[in-house]
N, C-alpha and C positions, 0 to 999 in steps of 0.2 A: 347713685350707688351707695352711698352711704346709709340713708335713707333704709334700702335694703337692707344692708348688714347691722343696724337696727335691731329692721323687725324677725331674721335671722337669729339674733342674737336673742331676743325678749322670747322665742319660738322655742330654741332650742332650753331658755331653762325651765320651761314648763314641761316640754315633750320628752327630754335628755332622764331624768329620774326616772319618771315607770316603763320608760322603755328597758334603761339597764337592768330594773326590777325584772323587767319580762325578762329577759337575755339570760341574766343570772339562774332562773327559776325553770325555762325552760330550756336554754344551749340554744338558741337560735342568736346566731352570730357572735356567739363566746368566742370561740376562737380567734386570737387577736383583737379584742374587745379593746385592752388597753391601749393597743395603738390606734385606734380610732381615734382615741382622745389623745394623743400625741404622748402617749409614754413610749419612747422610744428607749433604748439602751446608749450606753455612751457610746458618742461617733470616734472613730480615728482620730487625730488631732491633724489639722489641713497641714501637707509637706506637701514636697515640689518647689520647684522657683517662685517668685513671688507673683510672676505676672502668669501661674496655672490656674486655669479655670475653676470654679468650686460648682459644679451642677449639681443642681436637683431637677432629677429626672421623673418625670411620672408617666405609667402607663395604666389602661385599662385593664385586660385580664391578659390572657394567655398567648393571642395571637398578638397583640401591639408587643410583650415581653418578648416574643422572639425575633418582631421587627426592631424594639430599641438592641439586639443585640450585633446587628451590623452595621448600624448608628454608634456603638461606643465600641467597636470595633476601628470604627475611622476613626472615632475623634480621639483614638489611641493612638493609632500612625501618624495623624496629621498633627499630635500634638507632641511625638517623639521626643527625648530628652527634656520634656518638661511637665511633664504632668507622673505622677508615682500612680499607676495601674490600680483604681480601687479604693483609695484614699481619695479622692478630688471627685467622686460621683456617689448621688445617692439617692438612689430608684425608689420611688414608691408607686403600690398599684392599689387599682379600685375592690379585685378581686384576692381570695386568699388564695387561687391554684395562680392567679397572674404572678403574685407573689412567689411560690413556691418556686416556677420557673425559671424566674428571674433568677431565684437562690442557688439553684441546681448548675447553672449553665454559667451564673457569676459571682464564684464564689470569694472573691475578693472585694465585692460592691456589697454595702450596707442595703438592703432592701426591707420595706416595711410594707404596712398598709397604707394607705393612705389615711389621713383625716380628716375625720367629718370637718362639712364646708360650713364650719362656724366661726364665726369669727376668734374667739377667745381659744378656739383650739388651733387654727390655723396661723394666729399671732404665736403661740407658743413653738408649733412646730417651723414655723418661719426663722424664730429666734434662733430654736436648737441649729439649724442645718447652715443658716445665715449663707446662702446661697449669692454665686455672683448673677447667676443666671440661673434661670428658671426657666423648662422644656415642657411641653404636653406634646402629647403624641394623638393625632387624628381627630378626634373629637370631645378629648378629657375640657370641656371648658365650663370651671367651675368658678362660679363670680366672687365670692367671698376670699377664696383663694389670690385670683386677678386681681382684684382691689387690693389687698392686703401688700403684697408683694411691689406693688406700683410705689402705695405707699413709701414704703420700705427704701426704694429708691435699686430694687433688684429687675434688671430688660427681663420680661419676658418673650419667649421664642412659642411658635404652634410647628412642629413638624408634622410631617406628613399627613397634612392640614384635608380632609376628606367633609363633602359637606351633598350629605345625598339629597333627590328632591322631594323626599319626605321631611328630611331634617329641616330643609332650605323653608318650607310654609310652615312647620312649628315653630322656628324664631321668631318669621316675619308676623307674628301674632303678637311677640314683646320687641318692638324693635329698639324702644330702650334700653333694655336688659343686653341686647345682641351688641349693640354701639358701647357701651359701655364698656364689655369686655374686649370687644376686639380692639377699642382704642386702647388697651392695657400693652397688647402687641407690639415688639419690637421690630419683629420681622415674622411672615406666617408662607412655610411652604407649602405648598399645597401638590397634592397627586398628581392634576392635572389639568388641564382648560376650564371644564364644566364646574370644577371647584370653586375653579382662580373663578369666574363668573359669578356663583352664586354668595362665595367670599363679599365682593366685592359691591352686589345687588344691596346685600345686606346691612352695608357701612363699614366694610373694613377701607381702610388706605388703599386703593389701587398702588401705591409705589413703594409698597410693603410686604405686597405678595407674590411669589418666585413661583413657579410651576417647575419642580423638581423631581418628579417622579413617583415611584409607589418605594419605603423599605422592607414593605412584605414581599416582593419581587427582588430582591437583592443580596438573597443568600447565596454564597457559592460553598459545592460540594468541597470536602476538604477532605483529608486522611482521617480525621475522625470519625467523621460519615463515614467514608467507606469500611472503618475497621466495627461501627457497631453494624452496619448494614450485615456484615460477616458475622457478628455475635447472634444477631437475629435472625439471619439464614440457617445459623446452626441449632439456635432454641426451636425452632418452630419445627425444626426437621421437614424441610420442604423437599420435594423429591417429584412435585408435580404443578399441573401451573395454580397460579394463584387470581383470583378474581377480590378485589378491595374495594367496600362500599366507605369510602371517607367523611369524615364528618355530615354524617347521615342525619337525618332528623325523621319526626315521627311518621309513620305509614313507608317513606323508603325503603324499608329495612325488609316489607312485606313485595318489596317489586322484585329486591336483590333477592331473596328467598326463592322465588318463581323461576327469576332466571336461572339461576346458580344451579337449581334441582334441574330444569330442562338441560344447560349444557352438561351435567354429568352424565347424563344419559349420552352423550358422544364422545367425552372424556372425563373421568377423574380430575376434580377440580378443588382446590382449598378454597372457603369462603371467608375471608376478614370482613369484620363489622365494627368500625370506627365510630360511634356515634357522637353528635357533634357535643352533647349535654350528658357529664355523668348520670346524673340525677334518673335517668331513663334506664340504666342498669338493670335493677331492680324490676321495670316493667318488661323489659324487652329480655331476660329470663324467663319471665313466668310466659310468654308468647311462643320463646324458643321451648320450652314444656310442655304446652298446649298442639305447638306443632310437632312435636314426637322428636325435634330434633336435637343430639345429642353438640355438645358442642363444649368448649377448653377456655375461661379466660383469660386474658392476657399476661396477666399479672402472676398467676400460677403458673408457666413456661418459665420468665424470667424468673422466680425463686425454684423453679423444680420443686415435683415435688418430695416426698418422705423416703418414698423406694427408689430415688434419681431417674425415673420415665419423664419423656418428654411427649411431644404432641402426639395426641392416638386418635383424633374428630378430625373430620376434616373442614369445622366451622367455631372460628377463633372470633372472638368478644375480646375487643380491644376495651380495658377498667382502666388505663390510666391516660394522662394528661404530657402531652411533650414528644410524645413517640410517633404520631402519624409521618411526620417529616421524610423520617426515616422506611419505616414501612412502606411508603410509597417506594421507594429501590425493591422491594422485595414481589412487589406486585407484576404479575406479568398483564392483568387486564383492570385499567380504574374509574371505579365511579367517586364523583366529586356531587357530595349529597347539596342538601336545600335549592334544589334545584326542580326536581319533580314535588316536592313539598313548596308552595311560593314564599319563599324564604331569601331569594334575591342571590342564591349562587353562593362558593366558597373560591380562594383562592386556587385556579388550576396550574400554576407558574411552579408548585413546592413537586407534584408529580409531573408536570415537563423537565425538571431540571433532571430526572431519572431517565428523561430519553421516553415519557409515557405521553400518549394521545390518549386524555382522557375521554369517558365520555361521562354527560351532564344531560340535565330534564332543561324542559324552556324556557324556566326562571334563574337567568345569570344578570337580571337588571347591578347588583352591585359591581358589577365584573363585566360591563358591558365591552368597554373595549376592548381588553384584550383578550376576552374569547372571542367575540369577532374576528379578530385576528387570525386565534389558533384556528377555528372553523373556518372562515375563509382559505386557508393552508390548508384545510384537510390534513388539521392536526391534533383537533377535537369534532368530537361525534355528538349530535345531538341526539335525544329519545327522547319520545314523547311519553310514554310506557315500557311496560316489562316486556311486550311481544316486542316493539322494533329495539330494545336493547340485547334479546336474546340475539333475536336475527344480523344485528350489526356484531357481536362480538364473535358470533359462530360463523360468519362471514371472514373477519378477522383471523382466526384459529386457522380458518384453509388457506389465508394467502398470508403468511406470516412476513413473506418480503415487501409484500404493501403496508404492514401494519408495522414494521421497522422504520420504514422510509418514512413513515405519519413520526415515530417518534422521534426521529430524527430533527424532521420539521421543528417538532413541538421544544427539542431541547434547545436548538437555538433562537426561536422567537427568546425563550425563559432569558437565556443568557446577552439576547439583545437590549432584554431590558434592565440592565443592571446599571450601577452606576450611582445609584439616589443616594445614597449611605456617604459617600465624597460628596457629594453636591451640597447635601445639609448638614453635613457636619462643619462645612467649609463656610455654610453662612452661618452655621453657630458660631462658633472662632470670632467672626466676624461683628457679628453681634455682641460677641463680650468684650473685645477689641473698643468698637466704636464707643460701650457702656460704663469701660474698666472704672471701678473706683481707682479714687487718686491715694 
């Protein structure tokens, strides 16, 4: 490993100048530039009892941000009278909207970018945050990082430790590089069986890895949900039912479009279009103009606009990042996209917790088990295309007590699965416990 961070390190001062040159010249990845390179602003100064935990947290983008939010949700309760809320953690992600999230949702936690996995920048930003423990969330496993921190004499933690079987044959191609870091592991929880297995295939510790659950399945609804679900029922002026394509990806958006126009032919129907990648905006405009259809973005609802009018289309362009969650309460019929795109599925557990049976295309390989699950319950629907999704939801529409009772199902499988967020935060604790500097 060293060896690595090395040739990392001789790499980056060759490659690190004309790229900033690019950056500077053209704005591609300006934004937050200097925290890449660990210019961070000054932290809090560490309060709390002596023996509080000091994390550094990191997550990927958007979806891992709002899993570590019922992550440092527990390890707030479970660390009650000893930790000061916000001072003792401090989040970084790979992404600027992972980041932005994190900001929104916690706004008493330091959150940056992360920094590049060089050594001389990762020594710096180690220094700044001088962490008692160190967390990755799912799959952040970056070696420079691992190394450094080992160094250092800081446990590192993997929560909700995910290791798919595409990922599992890309390691097994450096199995050096793989041994290396997950020897860095103090403790690694992983989603589930197939994990803990291919974790393990790999060279982690078998007596190191916990199978603790999913924390993107571990949000519970709260009064704040319910009071923006109320904010957003009243922006959108909904008055009829609602059909929601969720974190859609490309060609999707052309099946919901089919369907959506055939059920209004038997009722008036709103269309949501979530789509999973802003960046498609722009394309999936000029499509919605190509198809003659008129339609509202998202983001103009919530600012209103100049003459205070609200929704007048009855097909809304969801532009912003953090909001499906919630949307899903609003939806009376859901589609859960990358799934008729093979894209491996998205979480269907954020719309079960609304009491929704979603339905989904026949790529949920990332999500295999617990759509199984919901499907098996006859709690989610599968479609293979836009004809048996029309058919299954216009089926739905005439037996609305069948299609209750599906959601019914579907919210308590969601709520059966909860629980991961105590489980790992309880072996974080643990972790820093067994690691405490003296």
């Amino acid at each position: 490993m060293a060896l690595y961070c090395f040739v990392i390190g001789l790499v980056s001062c060759l490659a690190l100048p004309p790229l900033i040159i690019f950056s500077l010249i053209t704005g591609w990845q300006r934004p937050g530039l200097r925290q890449r390179f660990g210019c961070y602003p000054a932290l809090p100064a560490k309060t709390g009892a002596s023996e509080a935990p000091h994390l550094w947290l990191h997550v990927a983008s958007v979806g891992e941000a709002r899993a570590a939010l019922a992550f440092i949700a527990a390890l707030r309760t479970q660390t009650s009278g000893r930790q000061t809320p916000g001072c003792d953690i401090v989040l970084t992600a790979m992404t600027v909207r992972g980041r932005d999230v994190a900001q929104r949702h916690l706004p008493d936690v330091p959150c940056f970018l992360a920094p590049l996995d060089v050594p001389w920048i990762v020594s710096r930003v180690a220094k700044r945050i001088n962490p008692d423990l160190y967390i990755a969330l799912e799959s952040e496993l970056w070696p420079v990082t691992l190394h450094t921190l080992r160094r250092r004499g800081c446990p590192v933690m993997l929560t909700n430790g995910r290791m798919t079987a595409k990922a599992a044959v890309g390691w097994s191609r450096f199995p050096w590089l793989f041994k290396a870091m997950v020897d860095a592991f103090a403790a690694i929880a992983v989603i589930g069986e197939e994990d803990r297995e291919r974790f393990a295939a790999l060279g982690a510790r078998a007596g190191i890895i916990t199978v603790a659950g999913n924390l993107k399945y571990d949000h519970r609804l709260n009064d704040d949900d319910q009071r923006k679900l109320r904010f957003l029922r009243g922006v959108c002026a909904l008055n009829e039912e609602v059909l929601l394509g969720g974190s859609i990806h490309t060609g999707e958006e052309k099946a919901l479009l089919a369907t959506w126009r055939r059920l209004c032919q038997e009722k008036p129907l709103v269309l949501i279009l979530a789509p999973r990648h802003l960046e498609r905006l722009d394309e999936l405009r000029a499509w919605l103009r190509r198809e003659k259809t008129p339609w509202q973005d998202f983001s103009a609802l919530l600012t209103g606009s100049p003459n205070g009018q609200r929704r007048q289309e009855r097909l809304i362009l969801v532009d912003t990042y953090g909001d499906l969650p919630i949307l899903y309460g609003l939806a009376d019929y859901v589609f859960i996209g990358g799934s008729l795109t093979p894209k491996g599925g998205h979480n269907p557990l954020e719309a079960a917790l609304w009491a929704k049976a979603a339905w989904h295309g026949p790529d949920v390989r990332d999500f295999a088990a617990v759509y199984r699950r919901l499907d098996e319950a006859n709690a989610a629907f599968m479609a293979q295309n836009s004809d048996e999704l029309f058919r299954q939801i216009s089926f739905y529409r005439h037996h609305p007590d069948a299609y209750h009772l599906a959601g019914q199902r579907a919210r308590e499988i969601a709520t059966g699965q909860q629980g991961a967020a105590e489980r790992q935060a309880a072996l974080a604790l643990k972790t820093f416990a067994n690691y405490a500097r003296p």
